[in-house]
C-alpha positions in Angstrom: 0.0 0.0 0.0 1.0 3.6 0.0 3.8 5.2 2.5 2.3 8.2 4.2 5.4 9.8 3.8 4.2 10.3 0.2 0.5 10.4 0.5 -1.1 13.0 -1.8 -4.3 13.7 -3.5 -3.1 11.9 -6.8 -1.2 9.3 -4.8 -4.6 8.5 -3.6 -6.1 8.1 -7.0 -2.9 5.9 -8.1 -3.6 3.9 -5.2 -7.5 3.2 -6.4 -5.9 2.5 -9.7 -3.5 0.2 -8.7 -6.1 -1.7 -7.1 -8.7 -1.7 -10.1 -5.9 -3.1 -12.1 -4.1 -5.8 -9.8 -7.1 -6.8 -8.7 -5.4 -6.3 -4.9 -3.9 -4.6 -2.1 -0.7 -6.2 -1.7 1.3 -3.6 -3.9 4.4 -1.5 -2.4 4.6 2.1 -4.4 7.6 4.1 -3.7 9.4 7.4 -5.3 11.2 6.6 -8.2 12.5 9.5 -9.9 11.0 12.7 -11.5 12.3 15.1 -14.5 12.3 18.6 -15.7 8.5 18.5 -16.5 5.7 18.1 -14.2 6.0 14.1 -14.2 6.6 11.9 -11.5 7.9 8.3 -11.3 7.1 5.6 -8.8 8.1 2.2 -8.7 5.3 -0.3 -7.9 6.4 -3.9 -6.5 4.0 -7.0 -6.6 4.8 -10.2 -6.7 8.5 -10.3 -6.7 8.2 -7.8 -9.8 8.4 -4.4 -10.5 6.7 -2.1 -12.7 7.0 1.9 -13.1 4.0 4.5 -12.5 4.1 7.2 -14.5 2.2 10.3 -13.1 1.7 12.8 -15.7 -1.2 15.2 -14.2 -3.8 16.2 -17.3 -3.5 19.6 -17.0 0.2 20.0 -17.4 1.4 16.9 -19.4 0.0 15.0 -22.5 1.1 11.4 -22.4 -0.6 10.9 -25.7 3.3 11.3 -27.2 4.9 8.7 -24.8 2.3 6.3 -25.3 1.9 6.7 -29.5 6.4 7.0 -29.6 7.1 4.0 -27.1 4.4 1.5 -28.9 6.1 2.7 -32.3 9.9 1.9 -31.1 8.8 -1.1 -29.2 7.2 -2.7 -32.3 10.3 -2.1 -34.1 12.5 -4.2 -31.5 13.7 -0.8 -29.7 14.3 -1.4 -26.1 12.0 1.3 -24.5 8.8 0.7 -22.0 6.2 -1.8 -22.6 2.8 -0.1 -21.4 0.8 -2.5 -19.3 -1.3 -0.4 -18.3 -3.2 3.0 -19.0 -5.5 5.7 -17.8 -4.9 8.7 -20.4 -7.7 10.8 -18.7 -6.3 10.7 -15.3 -2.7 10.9 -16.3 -1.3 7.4 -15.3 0.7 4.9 -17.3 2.3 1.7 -15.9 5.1 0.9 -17.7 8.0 -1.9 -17.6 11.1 -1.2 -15.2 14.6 -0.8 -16.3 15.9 -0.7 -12.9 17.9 2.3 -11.2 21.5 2.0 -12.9 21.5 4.9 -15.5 24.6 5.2 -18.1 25.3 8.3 -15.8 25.6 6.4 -12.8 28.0 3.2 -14.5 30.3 5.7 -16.5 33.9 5.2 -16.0 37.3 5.0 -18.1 37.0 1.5 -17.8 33.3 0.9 -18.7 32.8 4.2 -21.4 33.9 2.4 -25.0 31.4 -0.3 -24.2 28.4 1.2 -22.8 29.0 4.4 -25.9 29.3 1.4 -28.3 26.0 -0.2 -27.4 23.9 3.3 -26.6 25.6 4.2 -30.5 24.4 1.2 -31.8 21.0 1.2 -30.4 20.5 5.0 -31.7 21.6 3.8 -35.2 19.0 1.1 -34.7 16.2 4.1 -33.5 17.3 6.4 -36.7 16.9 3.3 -39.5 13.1 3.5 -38.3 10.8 4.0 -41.0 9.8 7.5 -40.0 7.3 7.5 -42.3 5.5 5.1 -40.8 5.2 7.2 -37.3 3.9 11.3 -37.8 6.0 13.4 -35.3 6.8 17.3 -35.5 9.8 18.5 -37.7 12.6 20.0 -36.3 12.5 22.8 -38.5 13.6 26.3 -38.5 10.8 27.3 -36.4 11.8 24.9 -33.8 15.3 25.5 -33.7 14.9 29.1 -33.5 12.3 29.0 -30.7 14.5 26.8 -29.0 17.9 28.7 -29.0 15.8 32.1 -27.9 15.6 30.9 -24.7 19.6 31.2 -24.6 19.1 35.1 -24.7 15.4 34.9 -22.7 16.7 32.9 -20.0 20.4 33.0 -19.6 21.3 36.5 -20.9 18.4 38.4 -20.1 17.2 36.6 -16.6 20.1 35.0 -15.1 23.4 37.3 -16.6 21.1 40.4 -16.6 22.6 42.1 -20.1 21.5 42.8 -23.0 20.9 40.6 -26.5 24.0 40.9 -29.1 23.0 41.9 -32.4 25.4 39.3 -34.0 22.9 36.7 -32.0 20.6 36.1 -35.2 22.8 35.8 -38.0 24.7 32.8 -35.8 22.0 31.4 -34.9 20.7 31.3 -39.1 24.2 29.1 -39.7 23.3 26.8 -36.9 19.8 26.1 -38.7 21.3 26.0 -42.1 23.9 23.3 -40.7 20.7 21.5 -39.0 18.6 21.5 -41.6 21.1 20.3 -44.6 21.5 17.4 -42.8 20.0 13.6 -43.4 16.4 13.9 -41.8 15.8 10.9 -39.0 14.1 10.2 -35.8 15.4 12.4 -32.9 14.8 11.3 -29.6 16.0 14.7 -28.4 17.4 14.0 -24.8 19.3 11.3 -26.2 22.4 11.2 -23.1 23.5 9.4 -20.4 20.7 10.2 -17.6 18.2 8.2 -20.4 20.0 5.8 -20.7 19.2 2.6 -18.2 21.7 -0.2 -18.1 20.5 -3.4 -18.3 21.1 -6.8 -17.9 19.7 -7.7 -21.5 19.5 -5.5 -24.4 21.4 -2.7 -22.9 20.2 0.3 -23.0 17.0 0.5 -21.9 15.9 3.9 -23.4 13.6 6.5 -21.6 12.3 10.0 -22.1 11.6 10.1 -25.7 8.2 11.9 -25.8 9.6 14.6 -26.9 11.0 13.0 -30.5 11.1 15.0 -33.6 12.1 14.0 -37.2 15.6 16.0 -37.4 19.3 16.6 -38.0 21.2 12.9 -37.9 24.3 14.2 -35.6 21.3 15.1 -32.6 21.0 12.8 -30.8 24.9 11.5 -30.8 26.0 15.0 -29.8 23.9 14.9 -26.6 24.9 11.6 -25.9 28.9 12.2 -26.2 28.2 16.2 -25.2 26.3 15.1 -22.3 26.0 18.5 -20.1 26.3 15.5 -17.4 29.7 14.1 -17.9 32.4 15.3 -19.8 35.0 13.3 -21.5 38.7 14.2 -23.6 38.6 15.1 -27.1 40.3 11.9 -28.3 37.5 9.9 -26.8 35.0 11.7 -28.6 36.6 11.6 -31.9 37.1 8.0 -31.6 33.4 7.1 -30.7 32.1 9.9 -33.3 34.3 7.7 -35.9 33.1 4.4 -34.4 29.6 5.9 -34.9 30.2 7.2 -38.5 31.7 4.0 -39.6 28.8 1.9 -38.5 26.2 4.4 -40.0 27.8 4.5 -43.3 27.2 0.8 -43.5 23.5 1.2 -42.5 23.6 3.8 -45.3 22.7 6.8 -43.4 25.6 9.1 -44.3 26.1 8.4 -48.0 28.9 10.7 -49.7 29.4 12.1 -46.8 32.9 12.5 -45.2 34.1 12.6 -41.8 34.8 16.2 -41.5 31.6 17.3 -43.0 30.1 14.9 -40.3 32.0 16.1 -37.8 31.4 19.7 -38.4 27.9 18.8 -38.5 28.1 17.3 -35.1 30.1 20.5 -33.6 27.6 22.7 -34.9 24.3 20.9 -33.9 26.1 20.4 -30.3 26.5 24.4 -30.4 22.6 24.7 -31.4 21.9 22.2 -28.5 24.0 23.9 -25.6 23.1 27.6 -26.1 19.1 26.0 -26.1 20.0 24.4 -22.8 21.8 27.0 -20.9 18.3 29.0 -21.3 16.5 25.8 -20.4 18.9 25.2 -17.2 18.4 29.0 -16.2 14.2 28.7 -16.8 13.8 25.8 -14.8 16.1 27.6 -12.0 13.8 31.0 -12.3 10.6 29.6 -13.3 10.2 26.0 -12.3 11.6 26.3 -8.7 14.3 23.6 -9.8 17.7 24.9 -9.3 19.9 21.8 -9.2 20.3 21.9 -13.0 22.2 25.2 -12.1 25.1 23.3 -11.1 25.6 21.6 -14.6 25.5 25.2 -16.4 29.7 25.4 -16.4 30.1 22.3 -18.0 27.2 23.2 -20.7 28.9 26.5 -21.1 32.5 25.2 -21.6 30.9 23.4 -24.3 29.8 26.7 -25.9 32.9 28.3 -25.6 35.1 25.6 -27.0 33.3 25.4 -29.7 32.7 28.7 -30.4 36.8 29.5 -30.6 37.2 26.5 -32.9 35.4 27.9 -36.0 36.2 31.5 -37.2 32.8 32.0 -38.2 31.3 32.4 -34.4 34.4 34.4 -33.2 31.9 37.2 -32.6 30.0 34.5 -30.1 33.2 33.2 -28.3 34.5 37.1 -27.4 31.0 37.7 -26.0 30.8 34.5 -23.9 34.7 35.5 -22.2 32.9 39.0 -20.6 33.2 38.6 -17.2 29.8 38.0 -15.8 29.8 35.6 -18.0 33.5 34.1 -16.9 32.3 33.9 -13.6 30.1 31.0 -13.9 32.9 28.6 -15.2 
């Protein structure tokens, strides 16, 4: 039954739920995690298994994506949630349980070229999806421009308190322009080492993909080997970038297309996704009453800066970022 430690109004209506579909009492529910939204996890034991509760209240969250995106990757062998159960109207899903051991948590010299191999094989595996067979929003230059604003909404304007540079909008157009001449695929968006659960078969088990999009091929491998959660050295990177190049050139998702164009394409999108999440860390601080992600803003900001200096082309960008207000933070 429920711990009154966590009793609550919709912890009441999970426990009525429960009930309705176990056909019993004798269910433990406990917290299991929760995100940057307005979702809540619990993990629900019964007979010697385990299942997750997803609580996604109505009014702020639509699980309509989750449910329609994890019943598309599950039916094409992608290891994500089964849905047991479902109550759309009141917000719950039960779902399948990959444990507690994220990527983030197993991470270490020793462990990294395996557990990158498998999470870069299993995106290559999410990408040769027929995406026409699934209809999810574009990332197109709407998107990508609504998301990098926040950079100046958030970060600039809210947490640094100066002023937008003018320069801003003509480097964010060559970030699109690099997005969007890239091969098209499925995007799970928050694809990094958090959302990643390791497993004791068919490692990873992937989570947190409601949010998928059809976009820019280097996405998702970006924010998994740019995590804003780990960092690793550059020879690391290049080598998994070119372990993950080689194996999609087989798949034939980069066709004529060479390793520095790739990787330039990679750099780039990472830039995109970084200045996008320092104004996401910054709104969840100011807005959401959630300042932990503060703490990860250096790392997502060295990211910025480093690549920034390497291309001439966002010089402009880099001598901004090394004001001091700005210096402080790293």
């Amino acid at each position: 039954m429920i711990n009154t430690q966590i009793i609550d109004e919709r912890l009441n209506k999970i426990n009525l739920w429960l009930k309705q579909i176990f056909s019993s009492t004798d269910f433990q529910i406990e917290p299991a995690s929760s995100d940057a939204s307005f979702r809540r996890y619990f993990r629900v034991s019964i007979d010697n298994e385990t299942l997750i509760l997803m609580d996604a209240p109505p009014k702020q969250e639509d699980t309509g994506p989750f449910i329609k995106i994890a019943s598309f990757l599950y039916q094409q062998g992608i290891n994500v949630p089964k849905i047991v159960a479902k109550d759309v109207e009141s917000g719950f899903l039960l779902i399948s349980d990959f444990g507690n051991k994220s990527y983030l948590d197993q991470l270490n010299d020793q462990s990294a070229d395996n557990l990158y191999h498998t999470a870069i094989d299993s995106l290559i595996d999410i990408q040769l999806c027929p995406s026409q067979d699934i209809k999810l929003p574009y990332y197109d230059r709407s998107l990508l421009t609504r998301e990098m604003e926040l950079f100046p909404q958030w970060f600039l304007g809210k947490h640094i308190d100066i002023s937008t540079p003018d320069f801003l909008e003509s480097t964010f157009d060559k970030l699109i322009d690099s997005a969007l001449e890239q091969p098209q695929v499925i995007v799970h968006r928050d694809y990094h080492s958090r959302n990643l659960m390791h497993t004791t078969n068919n490692t990873p088990g992937i989570i947190d993909f409601q949010d998928a999009v059809i976009g820019p091929v280097s996405y998702d491998l970006v924010s998994l080997l740019r995590d804003c959660y780990i960092v690793w050295p550059d020879d690391k990177i290049a080598n998994w970038i070119y372990y993950y190049f080689t194996k999609a050139q087989q798949k034939g998702l980069l066709s004529d297309i060479s390793i520095d164009k790739f990787t330039r394409w990679f750099d780039l999108m990472g830039l995109q996704r970084h200045l996008k999440v320092l104004g996401i860390f910054a709104r969840l601080n100011y807005r959401d009453n959630k300042p932990n992600y503060m703490n990860d803003l250096p790392l997502t900001l060295h990211y910025v800066k480093k690549i920034s200096a390497k291309y001439p082309e966002f010089t402009e960008l880099n001598h901004f970022l090394n004001q001091p207000q700005i210096m402080a933070i790293s």
